[in-house]
N, C-alpha and C positions, 0 to 999 in steps of 0.2 A: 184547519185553524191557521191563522197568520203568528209567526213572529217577526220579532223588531226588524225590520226594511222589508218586508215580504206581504206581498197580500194575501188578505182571505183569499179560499179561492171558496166558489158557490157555483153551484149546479142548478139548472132551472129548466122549466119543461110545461111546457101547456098539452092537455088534449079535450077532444071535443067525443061527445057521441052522436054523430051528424053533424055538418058543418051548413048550416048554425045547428046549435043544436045544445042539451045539457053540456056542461065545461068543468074544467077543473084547471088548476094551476098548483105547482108546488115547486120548493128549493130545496135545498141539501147542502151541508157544510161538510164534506169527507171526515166523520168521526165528531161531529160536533151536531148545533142546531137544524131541527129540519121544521116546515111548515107546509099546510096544505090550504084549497081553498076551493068553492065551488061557485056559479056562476048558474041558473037555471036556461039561460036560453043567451048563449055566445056563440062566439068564433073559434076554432084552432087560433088562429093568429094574435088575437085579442086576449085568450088565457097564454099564450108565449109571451108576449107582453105584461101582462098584469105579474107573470112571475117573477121577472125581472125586477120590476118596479118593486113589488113587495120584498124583494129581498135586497135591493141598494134602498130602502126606506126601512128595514128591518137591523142591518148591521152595518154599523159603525166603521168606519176605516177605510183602507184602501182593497178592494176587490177584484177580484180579475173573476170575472164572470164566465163560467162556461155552459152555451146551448147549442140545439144540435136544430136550431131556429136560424135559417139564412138570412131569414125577414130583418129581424136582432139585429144578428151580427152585423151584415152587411150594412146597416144602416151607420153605423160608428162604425167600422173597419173604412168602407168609402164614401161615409160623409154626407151620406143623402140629406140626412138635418139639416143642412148647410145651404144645398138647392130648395129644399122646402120650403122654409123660411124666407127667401131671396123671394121666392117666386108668390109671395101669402099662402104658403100651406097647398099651393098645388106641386104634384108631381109633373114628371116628364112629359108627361099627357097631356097635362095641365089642367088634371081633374083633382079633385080635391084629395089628399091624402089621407087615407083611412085612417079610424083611430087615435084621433088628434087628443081626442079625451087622455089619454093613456100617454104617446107620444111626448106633451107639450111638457109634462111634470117629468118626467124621463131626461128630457136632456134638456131642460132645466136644471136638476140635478148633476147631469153631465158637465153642463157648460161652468154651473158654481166652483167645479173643480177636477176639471181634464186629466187632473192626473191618477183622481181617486179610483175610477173605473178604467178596464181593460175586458176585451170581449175574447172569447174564443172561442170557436166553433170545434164541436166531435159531433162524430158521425152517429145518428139513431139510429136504435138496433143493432151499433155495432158490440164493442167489446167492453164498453166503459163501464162500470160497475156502478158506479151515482149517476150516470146518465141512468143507466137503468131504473134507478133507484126512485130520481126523482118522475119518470115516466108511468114506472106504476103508481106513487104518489098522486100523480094528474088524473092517472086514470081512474085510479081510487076514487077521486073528490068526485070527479064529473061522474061517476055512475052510483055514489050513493051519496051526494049532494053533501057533504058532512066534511068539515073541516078536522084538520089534525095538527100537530104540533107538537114538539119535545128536544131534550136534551139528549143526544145521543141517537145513535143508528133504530130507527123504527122497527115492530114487532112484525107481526104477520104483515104481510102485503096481499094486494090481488096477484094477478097476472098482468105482463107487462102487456101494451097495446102491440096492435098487430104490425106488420112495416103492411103502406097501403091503404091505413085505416078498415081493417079488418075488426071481426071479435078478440077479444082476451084469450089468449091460451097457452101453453106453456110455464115455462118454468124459468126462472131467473139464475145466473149466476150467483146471486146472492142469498138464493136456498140451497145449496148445494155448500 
């Protein structure tokens, strides 16, 4: 949760089963609001996205966003919005920039107010516990298609995704 000069922070996380393939996306507020969401036939890439998005359209204030999405991050840490747009929506290739559906309302909202949003990248699978959290959350959505949502830290969970995009198995820091 934020207070006065400090932002939310939120956690976000996409995953896919097959890339394309069923998707899921979800957020996490550390001890606050959490959200999930599914997708029948996406991308990895496109549910990292959509999480984001649904959660700077979801909460209010100033945010500092953390994924463990380089796609994300990178894009606002070095700016590529920036080339995008200069160039009509191509990349460095000078092919068209994936995802524009998602992208264009994204940093739109960015650009409304630059200061509201801050990005930071943690490593998956590493030690973070709402990384984890919202990961199984994704994973959740994209493998039983079913949205979720509440106030406070979520009940059961599945198993977190695998590093590699493997199957689900083991056990979370956050059942123990």
């Amino acid at each position: 949760m934020s207070s006065p000069g400090r932002p939310t922070v939120v956690y976000t996380d996409g995953a896919c089963r097959g890339n394309p393939g069923p998707g899921g996306w979800a957020w996490a507020v550390p001890q606050g609001r959490f959200c999930s969401g599914a997708e029948p036939h996406t991308t990895n890439q496109r549910m990292e996205l959509t999480a984001v998005l649904e959660a700077v359209s979801a909460i209010p204030g100033a945010l500092e966003v953390v994924s463990d999405s380089t796609y994300v991050v990178n894009c606002f840490r070095d700016r590529w919005w920036e080339g995008w747009e200069r160039r009509g929506w191509r990349n460095s290739q000078r092919q068209e920039v994936a995802n524009q559906d998602l992208w264009k309302p994204l940093i739109a909202i960015y650009r409304a107010d630059p200061e509201r949003l801050r990005f930071r990248w943690v490593k998956g699978h590493g030690s973070d516990p709402y990384n984890d959290l919202v990961d199984r959350l994704a994973v959740e959505a994209a493998s039983t298609q079913a949205a979720r949502g509440g106030d406070g830290p979520p009940g059961r969970l599945g198993a977190p995704d695998e590093p590699g995009g493997g199957p689900p198995s083991g056990r979370s820091r956050l059942d123990r």
